[in-house]
C-alpha positions in Angstrom: -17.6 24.0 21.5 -14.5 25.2 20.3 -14.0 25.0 16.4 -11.2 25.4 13.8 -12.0 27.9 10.6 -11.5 25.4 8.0 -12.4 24.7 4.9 -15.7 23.7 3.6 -16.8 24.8 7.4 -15.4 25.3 10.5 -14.0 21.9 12.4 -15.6 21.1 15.6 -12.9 19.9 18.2 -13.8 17.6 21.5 -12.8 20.1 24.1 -11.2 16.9 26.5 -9.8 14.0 24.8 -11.0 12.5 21.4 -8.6 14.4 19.1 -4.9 12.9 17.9 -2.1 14.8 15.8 -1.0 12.2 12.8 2.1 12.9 11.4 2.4 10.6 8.2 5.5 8.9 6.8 8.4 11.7 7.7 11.2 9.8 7.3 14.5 10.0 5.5 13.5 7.8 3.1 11.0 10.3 1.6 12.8 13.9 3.1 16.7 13.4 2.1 19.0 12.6 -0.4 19.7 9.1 -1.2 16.7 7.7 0.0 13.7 5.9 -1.9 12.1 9.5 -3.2 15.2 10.5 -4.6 15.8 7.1 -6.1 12.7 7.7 -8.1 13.9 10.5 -9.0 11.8 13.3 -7.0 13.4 16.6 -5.8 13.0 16.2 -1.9 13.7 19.2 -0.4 10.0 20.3 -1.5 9.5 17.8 1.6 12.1 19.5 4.0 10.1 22.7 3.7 7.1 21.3 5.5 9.1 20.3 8.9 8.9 23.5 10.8 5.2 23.7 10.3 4.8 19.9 12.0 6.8 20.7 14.1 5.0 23.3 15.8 1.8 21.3 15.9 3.7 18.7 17.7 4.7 20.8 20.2 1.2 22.4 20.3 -0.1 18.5 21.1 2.2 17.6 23.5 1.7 20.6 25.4 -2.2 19.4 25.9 -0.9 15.9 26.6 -2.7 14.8 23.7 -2.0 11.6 21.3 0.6 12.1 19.0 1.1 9.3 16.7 3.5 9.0 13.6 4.1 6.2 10.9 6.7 5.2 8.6 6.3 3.3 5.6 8.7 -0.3 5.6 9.1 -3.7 5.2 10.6 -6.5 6.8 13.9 -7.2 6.0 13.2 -10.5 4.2 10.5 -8.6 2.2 7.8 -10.9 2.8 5.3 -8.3 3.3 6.4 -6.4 0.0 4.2 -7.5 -2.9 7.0 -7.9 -5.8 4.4 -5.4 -8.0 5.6 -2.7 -5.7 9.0 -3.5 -5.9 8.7 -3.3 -9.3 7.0 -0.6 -10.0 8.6 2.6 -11.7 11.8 1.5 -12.5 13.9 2.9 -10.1 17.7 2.7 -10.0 16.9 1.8 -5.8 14.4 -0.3 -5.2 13.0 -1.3 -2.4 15.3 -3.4 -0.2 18.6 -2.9 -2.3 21.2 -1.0 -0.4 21.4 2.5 -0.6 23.3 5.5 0.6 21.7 5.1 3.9 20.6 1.6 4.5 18.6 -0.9 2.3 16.0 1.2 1.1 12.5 1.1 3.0 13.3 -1.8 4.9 12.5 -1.8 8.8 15.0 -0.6 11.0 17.4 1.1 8.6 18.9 4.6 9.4 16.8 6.2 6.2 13.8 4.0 7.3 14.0 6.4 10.3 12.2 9.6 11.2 13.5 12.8 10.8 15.7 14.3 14.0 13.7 17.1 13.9 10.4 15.3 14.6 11.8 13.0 17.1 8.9 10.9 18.7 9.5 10.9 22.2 9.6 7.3 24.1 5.8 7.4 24.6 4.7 8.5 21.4 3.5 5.3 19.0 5.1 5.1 15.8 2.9 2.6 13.6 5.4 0.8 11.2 3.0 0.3 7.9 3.8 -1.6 5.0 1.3 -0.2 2.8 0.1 3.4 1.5 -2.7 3.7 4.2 -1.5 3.5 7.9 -4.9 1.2 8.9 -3.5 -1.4 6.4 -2.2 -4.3 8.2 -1.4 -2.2 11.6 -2.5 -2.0 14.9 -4.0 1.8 14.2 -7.5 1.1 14.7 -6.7 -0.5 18.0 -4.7 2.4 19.1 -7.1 5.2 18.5 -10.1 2.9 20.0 -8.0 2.6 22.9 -7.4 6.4 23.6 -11.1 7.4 22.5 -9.9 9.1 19.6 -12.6 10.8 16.8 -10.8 13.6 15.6 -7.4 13.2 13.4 -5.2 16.5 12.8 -3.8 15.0 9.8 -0.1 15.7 8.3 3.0 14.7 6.5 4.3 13.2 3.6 3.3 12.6 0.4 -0.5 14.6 0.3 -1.7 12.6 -3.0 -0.3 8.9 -1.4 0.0 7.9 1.8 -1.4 11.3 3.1 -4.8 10.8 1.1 -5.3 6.9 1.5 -5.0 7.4 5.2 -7.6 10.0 5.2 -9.9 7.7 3.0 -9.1 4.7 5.4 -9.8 6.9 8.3 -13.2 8.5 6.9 -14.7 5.2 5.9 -14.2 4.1 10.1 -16.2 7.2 10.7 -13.4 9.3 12.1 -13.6 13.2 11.4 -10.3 14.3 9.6 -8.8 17.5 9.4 -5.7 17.6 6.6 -3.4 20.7 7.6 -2.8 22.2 4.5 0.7 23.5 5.0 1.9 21.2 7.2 1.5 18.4 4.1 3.8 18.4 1.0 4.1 15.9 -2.3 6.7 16.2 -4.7 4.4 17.6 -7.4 2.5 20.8 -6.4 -0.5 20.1 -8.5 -1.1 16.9 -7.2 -1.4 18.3 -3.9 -3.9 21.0 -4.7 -5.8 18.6 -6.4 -5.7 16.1 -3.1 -6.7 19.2 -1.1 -9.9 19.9 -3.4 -11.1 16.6 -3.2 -10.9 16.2 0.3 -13.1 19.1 1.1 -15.3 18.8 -2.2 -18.8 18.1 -2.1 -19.3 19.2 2.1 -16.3 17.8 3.1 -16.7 14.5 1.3 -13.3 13.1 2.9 -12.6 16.1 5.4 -11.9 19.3 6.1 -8.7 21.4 5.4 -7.1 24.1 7.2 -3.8 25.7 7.6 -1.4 25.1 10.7 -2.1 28.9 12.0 -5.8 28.4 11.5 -5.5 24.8 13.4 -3.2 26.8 16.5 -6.0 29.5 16.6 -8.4 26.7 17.4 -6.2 25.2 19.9 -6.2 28.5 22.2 -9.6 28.1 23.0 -8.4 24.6 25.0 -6.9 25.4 28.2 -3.4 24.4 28.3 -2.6 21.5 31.4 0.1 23.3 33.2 2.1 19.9 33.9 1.8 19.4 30.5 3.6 22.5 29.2 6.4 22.1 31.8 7.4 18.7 30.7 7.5 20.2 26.5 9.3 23.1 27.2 11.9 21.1 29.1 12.5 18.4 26.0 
């Protein structure tokens, strides 16, 4: 069986099918100026440095023709599906639906509610619109990953201590073994992260396991690479 070296011990990976890259919430919203994380005041390019990492494990995924999946965190344009406590909350000078330098802010739809250019999902890659923290809340996530036999997640994005973390908790209680990439996920305040990543693996992996994107690649090479598959990502 081939494994990934991770932390608190190595990851076992299905050698098939079974295993799905998750790239969490990399939108411009969160990643540039004048979207909700600056509105509440975050520095984002802390974010920004993350994308070349993700983006090599994308293309790592696609050239196996597995599953992968992104999210972005938004609401429906009337709001009905935003609780007025998180509109609320912190006191921003943006808040969620008012109109901002690139669209209402998190609202379905709008350019900053979009992902990243460089991350791109390609037309047959699911993007799961959530409107809460977790990406199995209210979604059709569960469904999706039933449906392509998935039991491994390859966790990443944006932020680690939010929507990162309560996807992984979401995830672990449904009995699905999650691996958070430790450099391919990023929050606004460093310590927060470190602190996400020891609880994770604490206690025997309580939550998971953590690794870094080169230890995750190293894994990979032990899964031979479908031909067809490689073609068709070099040529995008």
């Amino acid at each position: 069986m081939a494994v990934i070296a991770a932390q608190p011990y190595d990851y076992p990976l299905p050698t098939e099918t079974g295993i799905a890259l998750v790239i969490i919430d990399m939108q411009r919203d969160f990643l540039e100026p004048g979207g909700f994380g600056a509105a509440l005041g975050n520095e984002v390019s802390r974010l920004q440095a993350i994308v070349p990492t993700v983006q090599r494990l994308q293309r790592a995924f696609r050239e196996r023709g597995w599953l992968v999946l992104q999210t972005v965190e938004g609401h429906r344009p009337d709001l009905t599906d935003c609780p007025p406590s998180k509109r609320q909350r912190g006191n921003a000078a943006l808040k969620i639906g008012d109109p901002g330098p690139m669209g209402r802010i998190l609202v379905l739809g709008e350019p900053g509610n979009q992902i990243i250019p460089e991350l791109a999902p390609k037309p047959d890659e699911p993007v799961i619109a959530k409107p809460g923290k977790g990406a199995f809340y209210n979604t059709n996530l569960e469904f999706l990953l039933k449906t392509h036999h998935i039991s491994h997640l390859i966790v990443t994005g944006v932020t680690t201590e939010v929507c990162v973390q309560t996807t992984l908790r979401e995830a672990n209680d449904r009995g699905y073994e999650c691996l958070l990439v430790e450099d391919a996920t990023e929050s606004y305040f460093p310590e927060f992260k470190q602190a996400t990543l020891d609880m994770v693996r604490a206690q025997g992996g309580i939550v998971g396991w953590t690794a870094t994107a080169d230890q995750v690649l190293d894994g990979l090479t032990d899964i031979p690479l479908n031909p067809q598959n490689k073609e068709a990502s070099s040529a995008c």
